[in-house]
C-alpha positions, 0 to 999 in steps of 0.5 A: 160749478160752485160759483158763488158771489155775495152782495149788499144791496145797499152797495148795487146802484140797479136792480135791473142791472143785478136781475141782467147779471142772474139770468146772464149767469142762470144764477140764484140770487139768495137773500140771507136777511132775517127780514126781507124788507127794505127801505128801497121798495125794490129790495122787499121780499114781494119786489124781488120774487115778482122781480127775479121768480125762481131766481130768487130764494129767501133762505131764512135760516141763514138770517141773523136775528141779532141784526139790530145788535153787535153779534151774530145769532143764526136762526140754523145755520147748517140747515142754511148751509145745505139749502146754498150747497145744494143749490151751488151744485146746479147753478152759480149762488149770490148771497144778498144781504142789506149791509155796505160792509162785507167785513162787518156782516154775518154773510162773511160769516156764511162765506167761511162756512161755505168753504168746507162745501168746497166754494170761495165767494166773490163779493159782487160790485157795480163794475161786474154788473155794468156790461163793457161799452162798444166803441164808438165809430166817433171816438 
């Protein structure tokens, strides 16, 4: 299988219309935050396990505890690494972080890592949340 996605949250409009992708998918939505809290309440860890149940795993050892700062400092990243590639076996993975910019995240980070597991990450936008429109009969 080894569908994988990753996301900022800051860039996805909807919750609901991310919760409608992960059951439509059977995926897991992995939140790689050092801390899972969020000026947007319905991104806090509590919101989100409430929100998503067994769809939703904070993986702590995948968070950065130089968030505040320029670098990159994995609390373990391999045993990280195992918990996504164990799950990518089963069901298709979103990685979730806080940041707009993929390029400048440390979930870029665990993209790259995640190839020697044999997964290419695609980054998640609104438009593959957004189911396509029927076409009207007035149209």
């Amino acid at each position: 299988m080894k569908q994988l996605y990753d996301m900022g949250y800051g860039t996805i409009k909807k919750v609901g219309a991310l919760h409608d992708f992960v059951k439509a998918n059977n995926a897991v939505l992995v939140d790689v935050r050092f801390s899972p809290r969020a000026r947007n309440p319905d991104y806090n860890k509590n919101a989100l396990m409430d929100r998503f149940g067994t769809r939703y795993l904070h993986i702590t050892q995948l968070g950065n505890k130089d968030y505040k700062g320029d670098g990159i400092d994995f609390v373990d990243l391999e045993a990280g690494l195992k918990l996504v590639a164990a799950e990518l076996e089963y069901r298709p993975v979103i990685l979730m972080c806080a940041c707009w910019q993929r390029s400048t995240c440390h979930r870029l980070a665990i993209v790259e890592a995640l190839k020697e597991y044999g997964a290419t990450s695609i980054p998640l936008t609104n438009d593959m949340l957004t189911p396509p429109q029927q076409p009207s009969l007035f149209q």
